[in-house]
C-alpha positions as CSV (number, residue, x, y, z in Angstrom):
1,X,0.0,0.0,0.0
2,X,2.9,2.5,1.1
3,X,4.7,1.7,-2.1
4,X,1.6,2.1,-4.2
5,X,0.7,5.3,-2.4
6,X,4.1,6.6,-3.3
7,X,4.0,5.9,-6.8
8,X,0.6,7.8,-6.9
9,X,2.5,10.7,-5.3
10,X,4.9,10.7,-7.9
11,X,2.7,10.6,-10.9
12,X,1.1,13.5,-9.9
13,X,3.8,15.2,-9.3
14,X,5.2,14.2,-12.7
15,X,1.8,15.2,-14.1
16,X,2.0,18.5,-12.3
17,X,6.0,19.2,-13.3
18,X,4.6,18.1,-16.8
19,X,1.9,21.1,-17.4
20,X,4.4,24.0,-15.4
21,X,7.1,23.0,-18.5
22,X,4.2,23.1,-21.0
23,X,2.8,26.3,-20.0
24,X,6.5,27.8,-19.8
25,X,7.5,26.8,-22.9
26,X,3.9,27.8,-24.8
27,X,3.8,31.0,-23.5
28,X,6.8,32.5,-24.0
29,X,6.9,31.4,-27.3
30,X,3.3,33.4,-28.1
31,X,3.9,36.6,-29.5
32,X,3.5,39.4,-27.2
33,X,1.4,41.1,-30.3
34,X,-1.2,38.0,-29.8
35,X,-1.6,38.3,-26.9
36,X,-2.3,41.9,-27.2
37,X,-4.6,42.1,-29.8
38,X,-5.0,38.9,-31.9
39,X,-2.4,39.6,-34.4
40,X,0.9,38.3,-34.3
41,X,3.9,38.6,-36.9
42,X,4.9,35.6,-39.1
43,X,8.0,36.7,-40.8
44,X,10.4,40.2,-40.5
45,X,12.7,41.4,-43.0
46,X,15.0,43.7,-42.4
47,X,14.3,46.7,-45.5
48,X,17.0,49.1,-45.8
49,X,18.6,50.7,-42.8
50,X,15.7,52.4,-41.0
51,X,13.0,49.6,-42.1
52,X,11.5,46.6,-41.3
53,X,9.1,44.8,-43.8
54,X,6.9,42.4,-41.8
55,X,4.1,40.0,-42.2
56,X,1.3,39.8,-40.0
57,X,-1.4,37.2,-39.3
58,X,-4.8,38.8,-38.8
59,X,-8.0,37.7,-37.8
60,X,-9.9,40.5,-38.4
61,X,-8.8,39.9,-42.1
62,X,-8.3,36.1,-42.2
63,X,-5.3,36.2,-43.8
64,X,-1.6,37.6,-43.7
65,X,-1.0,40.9,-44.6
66,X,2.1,43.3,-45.2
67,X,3.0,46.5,-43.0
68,X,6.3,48.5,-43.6
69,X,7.9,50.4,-40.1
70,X,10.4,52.8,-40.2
71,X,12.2,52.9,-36.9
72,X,13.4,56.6,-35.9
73,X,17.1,57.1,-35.0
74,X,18.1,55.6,-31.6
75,X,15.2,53.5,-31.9
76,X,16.6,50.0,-29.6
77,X,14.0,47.0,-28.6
78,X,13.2,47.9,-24.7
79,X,13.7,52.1,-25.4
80,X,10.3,54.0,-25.5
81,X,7.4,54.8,-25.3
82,X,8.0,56.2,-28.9
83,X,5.4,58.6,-30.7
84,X,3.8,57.2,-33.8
85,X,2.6,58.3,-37.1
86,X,0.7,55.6,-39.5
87,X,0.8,56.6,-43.6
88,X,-2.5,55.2,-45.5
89,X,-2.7,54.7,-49.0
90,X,-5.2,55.2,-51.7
91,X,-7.6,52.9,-53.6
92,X,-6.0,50.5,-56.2
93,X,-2.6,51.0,-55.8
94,X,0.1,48.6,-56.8
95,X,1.0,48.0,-53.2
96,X,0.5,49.5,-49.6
97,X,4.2,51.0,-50.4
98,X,3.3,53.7,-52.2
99,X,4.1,56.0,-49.6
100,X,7.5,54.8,-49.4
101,X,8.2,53.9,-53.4
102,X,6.7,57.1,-54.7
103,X,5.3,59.9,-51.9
104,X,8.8,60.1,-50.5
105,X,7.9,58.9,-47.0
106,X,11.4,57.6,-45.7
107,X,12.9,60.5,-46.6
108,X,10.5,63.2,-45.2
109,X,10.6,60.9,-42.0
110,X,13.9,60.4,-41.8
111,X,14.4,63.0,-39.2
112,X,11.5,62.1,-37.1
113,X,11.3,61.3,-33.3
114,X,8.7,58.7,-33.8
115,X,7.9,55.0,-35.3
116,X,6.1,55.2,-38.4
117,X,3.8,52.5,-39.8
118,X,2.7,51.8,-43.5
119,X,-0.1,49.1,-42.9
120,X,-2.1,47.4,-46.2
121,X,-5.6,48.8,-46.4
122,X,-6.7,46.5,-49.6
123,X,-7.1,47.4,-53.0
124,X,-10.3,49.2,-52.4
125,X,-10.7,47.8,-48.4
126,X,-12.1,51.6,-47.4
127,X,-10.9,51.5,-44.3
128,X,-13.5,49.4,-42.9
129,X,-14.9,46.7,-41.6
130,X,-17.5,44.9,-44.6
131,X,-20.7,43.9,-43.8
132,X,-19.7,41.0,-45.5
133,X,-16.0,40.4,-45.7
134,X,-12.9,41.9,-44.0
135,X,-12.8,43.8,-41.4
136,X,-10.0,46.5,-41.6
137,X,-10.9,48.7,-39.0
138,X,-10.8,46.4,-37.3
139,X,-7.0,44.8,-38.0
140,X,-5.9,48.7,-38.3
141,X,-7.3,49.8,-34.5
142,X,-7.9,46.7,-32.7
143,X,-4.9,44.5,-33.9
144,X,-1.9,46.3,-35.4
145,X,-2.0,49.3,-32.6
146,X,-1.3,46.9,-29.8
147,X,0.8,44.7,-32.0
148,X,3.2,47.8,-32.8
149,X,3.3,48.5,-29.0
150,X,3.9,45.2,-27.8
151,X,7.1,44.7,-30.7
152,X,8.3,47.9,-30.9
153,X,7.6,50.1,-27.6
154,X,5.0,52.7,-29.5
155,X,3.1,54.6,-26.8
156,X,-0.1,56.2,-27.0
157,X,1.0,59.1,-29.0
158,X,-0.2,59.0,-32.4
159,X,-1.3,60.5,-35.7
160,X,-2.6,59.2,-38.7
161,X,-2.6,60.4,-42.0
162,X,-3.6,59.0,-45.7
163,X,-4.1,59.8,-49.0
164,X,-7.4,59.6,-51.1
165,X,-9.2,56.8,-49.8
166,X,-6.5,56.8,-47.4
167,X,-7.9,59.9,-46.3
168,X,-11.2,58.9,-45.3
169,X,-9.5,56.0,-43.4
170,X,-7.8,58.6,-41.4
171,X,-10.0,60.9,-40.5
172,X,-13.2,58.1,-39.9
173,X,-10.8,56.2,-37.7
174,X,-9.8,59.2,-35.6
175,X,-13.7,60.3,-35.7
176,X,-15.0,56.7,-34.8
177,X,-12.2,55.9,-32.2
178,X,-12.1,59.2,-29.9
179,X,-8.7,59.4,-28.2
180,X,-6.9,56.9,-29.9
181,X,-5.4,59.8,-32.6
182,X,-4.2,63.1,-31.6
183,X,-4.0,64.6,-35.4
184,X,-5.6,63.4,-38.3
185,X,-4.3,64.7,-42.0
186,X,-6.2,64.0,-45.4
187,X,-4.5,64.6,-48.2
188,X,-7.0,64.7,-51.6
189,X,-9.3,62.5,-49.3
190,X,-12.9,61.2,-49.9
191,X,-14.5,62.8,-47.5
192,X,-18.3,62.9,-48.2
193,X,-18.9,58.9,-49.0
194,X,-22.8,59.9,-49.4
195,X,-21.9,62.6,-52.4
196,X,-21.3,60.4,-55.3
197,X,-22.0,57.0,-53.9
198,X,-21.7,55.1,-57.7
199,X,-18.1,56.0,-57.7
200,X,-17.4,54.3,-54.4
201,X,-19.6,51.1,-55.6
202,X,-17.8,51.4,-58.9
203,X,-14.2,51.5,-57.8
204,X,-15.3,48.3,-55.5
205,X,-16.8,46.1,-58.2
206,X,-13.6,47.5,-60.1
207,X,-11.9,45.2,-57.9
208,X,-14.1,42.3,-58.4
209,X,-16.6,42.7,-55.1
210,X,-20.3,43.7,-54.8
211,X,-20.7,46.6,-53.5
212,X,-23.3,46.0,-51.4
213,X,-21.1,43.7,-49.3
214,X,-19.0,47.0,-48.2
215,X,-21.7,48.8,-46.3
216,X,-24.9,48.1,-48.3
217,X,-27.5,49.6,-50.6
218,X,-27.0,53.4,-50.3
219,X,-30.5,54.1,-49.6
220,X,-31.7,51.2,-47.2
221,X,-28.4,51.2,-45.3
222,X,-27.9,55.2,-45.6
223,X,-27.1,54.9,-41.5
224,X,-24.2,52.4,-42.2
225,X,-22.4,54.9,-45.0
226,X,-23.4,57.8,-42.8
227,X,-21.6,56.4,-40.3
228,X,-18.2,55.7,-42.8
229,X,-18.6,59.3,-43.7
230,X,-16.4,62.1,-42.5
231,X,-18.0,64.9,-43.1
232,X,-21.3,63.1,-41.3
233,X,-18.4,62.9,-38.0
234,X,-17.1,66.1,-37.9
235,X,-19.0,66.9,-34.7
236,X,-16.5,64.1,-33.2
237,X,-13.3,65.9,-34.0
238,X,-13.3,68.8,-32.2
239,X,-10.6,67.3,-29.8
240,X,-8.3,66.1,-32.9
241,X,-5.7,68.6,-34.7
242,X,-6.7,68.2,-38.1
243,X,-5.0,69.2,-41.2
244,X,-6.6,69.2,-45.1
245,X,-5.2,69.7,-48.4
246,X,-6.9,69.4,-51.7
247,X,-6.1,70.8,-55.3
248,X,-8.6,71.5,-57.7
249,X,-8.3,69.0,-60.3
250,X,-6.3,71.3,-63.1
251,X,-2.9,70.5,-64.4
252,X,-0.5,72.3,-62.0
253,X,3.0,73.1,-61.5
254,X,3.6,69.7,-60.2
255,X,2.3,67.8,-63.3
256,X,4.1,66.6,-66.1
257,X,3.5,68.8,-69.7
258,X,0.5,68.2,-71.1
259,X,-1.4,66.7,-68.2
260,X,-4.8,67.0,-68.3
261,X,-7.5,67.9,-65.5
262,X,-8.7,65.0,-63.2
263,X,-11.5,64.7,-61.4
264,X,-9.5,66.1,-57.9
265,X,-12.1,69.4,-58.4
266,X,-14.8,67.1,-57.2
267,X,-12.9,65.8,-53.8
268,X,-12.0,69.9,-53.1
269,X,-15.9,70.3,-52.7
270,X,-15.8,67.5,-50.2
271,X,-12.6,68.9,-48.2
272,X,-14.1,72.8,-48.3
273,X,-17.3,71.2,-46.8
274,X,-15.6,68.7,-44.0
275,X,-13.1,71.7,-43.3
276,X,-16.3,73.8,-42.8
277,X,-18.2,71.3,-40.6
278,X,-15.2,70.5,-38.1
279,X,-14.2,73.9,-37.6
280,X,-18.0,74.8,-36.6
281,X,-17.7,71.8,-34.2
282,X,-14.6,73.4,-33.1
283,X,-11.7,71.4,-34.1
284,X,-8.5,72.8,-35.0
285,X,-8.2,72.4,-38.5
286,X,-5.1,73.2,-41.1
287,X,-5.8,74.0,-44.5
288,X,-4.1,73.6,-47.6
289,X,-6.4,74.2,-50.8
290,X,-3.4,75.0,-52.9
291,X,-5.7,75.4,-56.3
292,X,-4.3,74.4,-59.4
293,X,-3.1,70.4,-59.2
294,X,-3.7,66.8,-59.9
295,X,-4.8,63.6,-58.0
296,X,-1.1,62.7,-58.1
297,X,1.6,62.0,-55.9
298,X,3.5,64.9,-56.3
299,X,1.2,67.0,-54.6
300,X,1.0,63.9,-52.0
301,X,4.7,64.3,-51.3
302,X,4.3,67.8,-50.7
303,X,1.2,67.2,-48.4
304,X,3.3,65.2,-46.2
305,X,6.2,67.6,-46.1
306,X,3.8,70.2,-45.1
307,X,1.6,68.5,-42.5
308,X,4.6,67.0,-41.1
309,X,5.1,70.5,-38.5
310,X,1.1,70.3,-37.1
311,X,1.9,65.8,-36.8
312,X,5.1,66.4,-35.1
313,X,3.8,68.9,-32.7
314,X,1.0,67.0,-32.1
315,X,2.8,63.7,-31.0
316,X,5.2,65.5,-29.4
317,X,8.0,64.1,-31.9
């Protein structure tokens, strides 16, 4: 009895040293960025000197997606909390690199006291989370934010900015998630989604979705785009430094010879009216109608390069 007592003993002890070793090993081993927010990284590149190209596993998305961070000078693992800036393309673009290949990103940031962070946002994903499909807003707020603190010590500190569609993105998620952006920039944004709804649905079913699967028939769903529409938030910015620039659409001293006008004109109407709105609601807002110029990157680059002052200040980088 005494020796089968003790053998008893001793299995359970074994059993008990058994699930201690499990749960040390497993947990280490789970990325600190899962355990934040549901997303973890996958793979890391190292991309040039400042970047690092990595691939994240999402939930919210279902899939792995690409995000490019610059890491400022004297950036080391453990420093921090850094201030934080996050770049946003447009709609159907080549890659979420744009900012970095063509709108001069790295070197506009090069001198900057903060992490920045070029996430994908999907072809023509519109910042948002689909009725039916994925859920960016979800991966962008809920997922990469804590993933970015967790890897890279990024404190609560940040600013967002995006181009075109990348625009709205900015200045809905700041509007939709109060506190979680100290500025917001839109840079030729679309910022009225309930002005010319058929070009949203069009540039979707461009890239092979229904458009009702995004946020519904425009007129039986008119509270779900109102509530993906800028201008319809303004009211929620007032505690957001905002800055807004827009050309007019006419070939300008940044376009090549014989450019011809674009449809930019129509996106100034949306940007004079936003402006409008969130300064009535008493946000501090930066303008930047320059007149005569394309929906182009040049005019991008220069954005950045002159929103840069109002981000800096407002992060305190």
């Amino acid at each position: 009895m005494r020796a089968r007592w003790m053998w008893a003993a001793l299995a359970g002890l074994v059993a008990v040293v058994v699930v201690v070793v499990v749960a040390v090993v497993v947990l280490p081993g789970s990325p600190a960025g899962e355990r934040a927010g549901g997303a973890r990284i996958v793979a890391r590149e190292q991309a040039g000197e400042r970047g690092q190209d990595l691939t994240v596993r999402s939930p919210g998305l279902g899939r792995e997606t690409p995000v490019r961070v610059l890491l400022p000078e004297g950036w080391t693992r453990g420093s921090g909390p850094w201030p934080v800036l996050y770049l946003l393309h447009g709609c159907c673009t080549s890659s979420h690199l744009v900012w970095v290949d063509e709108g001069g990103a790295e070197r506009l940031t090069a001198g900057l006291r903060a992490i920045v962070v070029v996430p994908e946002g999907g072809p023509a994903g519109w910042y948002s989370d689909w009725l039916r499909g994925p859920k960016w807003e979800t991966y962008h707020v809920k997922e990469l934010i804590p993933l970015i603190e967790a890897e890279y010590g990024a404190g609560p500190q940040r600013a967002i900015a995006g181009l075109s569609m990348g625009g709205l993105g900015a200045i809905g998620y700041a509007a939709r998630h109060p506190g979680t952006f100290r500025a917001a920039a839109s840079f030729s944004g679309v910022l009225d989604t309930t002005g010319d709804r058929s070009e949203t649905r069009a540039l979707v079913r461009r890239n092979g979705e229904n458009p009702d699967d995004l946020w519904g028939d425009p007129h039986r769903d008119r509270h779900v785009w109102e509530a993906h529409n800028p201008t319809a938030l303004a009211a929620r910015l007032k505690d957001v430094r905002l800055y807004v620039s827009c050309g007019d659409g006419r070939p300008g001293p940044l376009d090549p010879p014989g450019a011809t006008a674009d449809y930019e004109g129509a996106l100034l109407d949306q940007a004079l009216t936003f402006a409008e709105r969130a300064k009535a609601a008493g946000a501090q807002v930066t303008t930047d109608f320059y007149g005569a110029g394309t929906h182009s990157f040049p005019y991008w680059e220069r954005a950045l390069e002159r929103a840069l002052p109002m981000l800096r200040a407002a992060i305190g980088a």
